[in-house]
C-alpha positions as CSV (number, residue, x, y, z in Angstrom):
1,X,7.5,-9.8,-36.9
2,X,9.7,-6.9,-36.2
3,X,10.6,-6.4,-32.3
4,X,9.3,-3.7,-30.2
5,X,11.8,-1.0,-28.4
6,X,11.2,0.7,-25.7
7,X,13.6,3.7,-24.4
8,X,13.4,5.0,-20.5
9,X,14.3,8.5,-19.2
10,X,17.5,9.4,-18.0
11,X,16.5,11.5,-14.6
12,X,17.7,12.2,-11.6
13,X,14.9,13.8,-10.6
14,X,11.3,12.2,-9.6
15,X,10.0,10.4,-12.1
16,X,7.5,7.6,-12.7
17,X,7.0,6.0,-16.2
18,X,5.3,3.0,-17.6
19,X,8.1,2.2,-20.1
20,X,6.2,-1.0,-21.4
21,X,2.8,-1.7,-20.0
22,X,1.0,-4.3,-21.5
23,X,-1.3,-8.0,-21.0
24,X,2.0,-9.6,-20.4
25,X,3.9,-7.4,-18.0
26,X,4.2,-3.5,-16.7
27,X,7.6,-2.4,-16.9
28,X,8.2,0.3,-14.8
29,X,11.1,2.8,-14.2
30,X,11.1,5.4,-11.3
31,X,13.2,7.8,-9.7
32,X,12.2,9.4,-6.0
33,X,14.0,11.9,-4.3
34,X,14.6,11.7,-0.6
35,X,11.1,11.5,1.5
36,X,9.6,10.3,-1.6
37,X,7.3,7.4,-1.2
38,X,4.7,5.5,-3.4
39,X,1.2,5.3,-2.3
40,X,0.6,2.4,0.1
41,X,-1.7,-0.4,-1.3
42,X,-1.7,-3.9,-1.9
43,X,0.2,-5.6,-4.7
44,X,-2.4,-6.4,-7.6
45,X,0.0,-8.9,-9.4
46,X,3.3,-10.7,-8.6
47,X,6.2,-7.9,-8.4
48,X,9.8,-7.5,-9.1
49,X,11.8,-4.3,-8.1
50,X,15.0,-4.1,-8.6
51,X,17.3,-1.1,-6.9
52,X,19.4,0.1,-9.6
53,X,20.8,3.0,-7.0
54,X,20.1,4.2,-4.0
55,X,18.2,2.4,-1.2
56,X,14.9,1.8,-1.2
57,X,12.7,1.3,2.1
58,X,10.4,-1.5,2.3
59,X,7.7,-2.5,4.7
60,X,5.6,-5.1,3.8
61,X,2.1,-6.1,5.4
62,X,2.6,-5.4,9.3
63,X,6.1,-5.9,9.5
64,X,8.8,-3.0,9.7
65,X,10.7,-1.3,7.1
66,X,13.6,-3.1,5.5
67,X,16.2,-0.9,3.7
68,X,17.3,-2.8,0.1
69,X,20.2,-1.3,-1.0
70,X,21.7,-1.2,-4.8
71,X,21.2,-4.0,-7.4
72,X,18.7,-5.8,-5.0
73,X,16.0,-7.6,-6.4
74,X,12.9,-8.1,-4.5
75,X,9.7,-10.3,-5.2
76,X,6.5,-9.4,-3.9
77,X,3.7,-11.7,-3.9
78,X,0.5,-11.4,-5.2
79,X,-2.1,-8.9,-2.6
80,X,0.7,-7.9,-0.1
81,X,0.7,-4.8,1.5
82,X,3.5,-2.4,0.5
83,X,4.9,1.1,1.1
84,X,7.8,1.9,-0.6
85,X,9.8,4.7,0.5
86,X,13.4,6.6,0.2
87,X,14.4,7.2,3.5
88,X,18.0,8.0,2.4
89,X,19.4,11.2,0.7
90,X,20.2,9.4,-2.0
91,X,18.3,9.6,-5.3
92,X,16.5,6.3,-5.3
93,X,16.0,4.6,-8.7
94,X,14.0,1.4,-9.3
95,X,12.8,-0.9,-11.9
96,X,9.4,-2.6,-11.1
97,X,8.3,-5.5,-13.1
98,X,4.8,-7.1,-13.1
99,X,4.0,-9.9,-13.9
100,X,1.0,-10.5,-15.5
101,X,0.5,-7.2,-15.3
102,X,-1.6,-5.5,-13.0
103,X,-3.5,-2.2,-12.9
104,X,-2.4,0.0,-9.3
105,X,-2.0,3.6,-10.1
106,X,1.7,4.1,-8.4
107,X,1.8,7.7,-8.5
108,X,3.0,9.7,-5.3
């Protein structure tokens, strides 16, 4: 069997990319730009993002935004609420894993 590679855009601008999406996982890699957010829904799989720069704003179910700042990774469970925003003037850039995957349509 001969491996699979997978490459991701270098950006600094807005950008979201399924980089692997697939039974086992979606692999996501997105960039927003300050007042960016993605839409709000609920989490259709378990979910990893990890904060590769920038701070990402957070508020899960009812409670109130939380601000995750670089090479944070957060797990969301399974049908939680989220909205996902970048409250900062920072570029933000995340990595979103899920696991199995899921099928949400994250664009903003």
């Amino acid at each position: 069997m001969k491996e699979k590679i997978y490459k991701m855009s270098e950006s600094s601008e807005h950008i979201i990319e399924a980089v692997i999406k697939d039974d086992n996982i979606n692999y996501m890699h997105m960039v927003l730009l300050e007042g960016e957010k993605l839409k709000t829904h609920y989490t259709n799989a378990n979910v990893y993002m990890s904060v590769r720069e920038g701070s990402l704003s957070l508020k899960l179910n009812d409670k109130d935004f939380v601000n995750y700042e670089r090479n944070t990774v957060i797990n969301i469970p399974y049908n939680t609420k989220m909205d996902a925003q970048n409250h900062s003037k920072d570029v933000l850039e995340l990595i979103v894993i899920k696991a199995p995957s899921g099928s949400v349509n994250l664009t903003v």
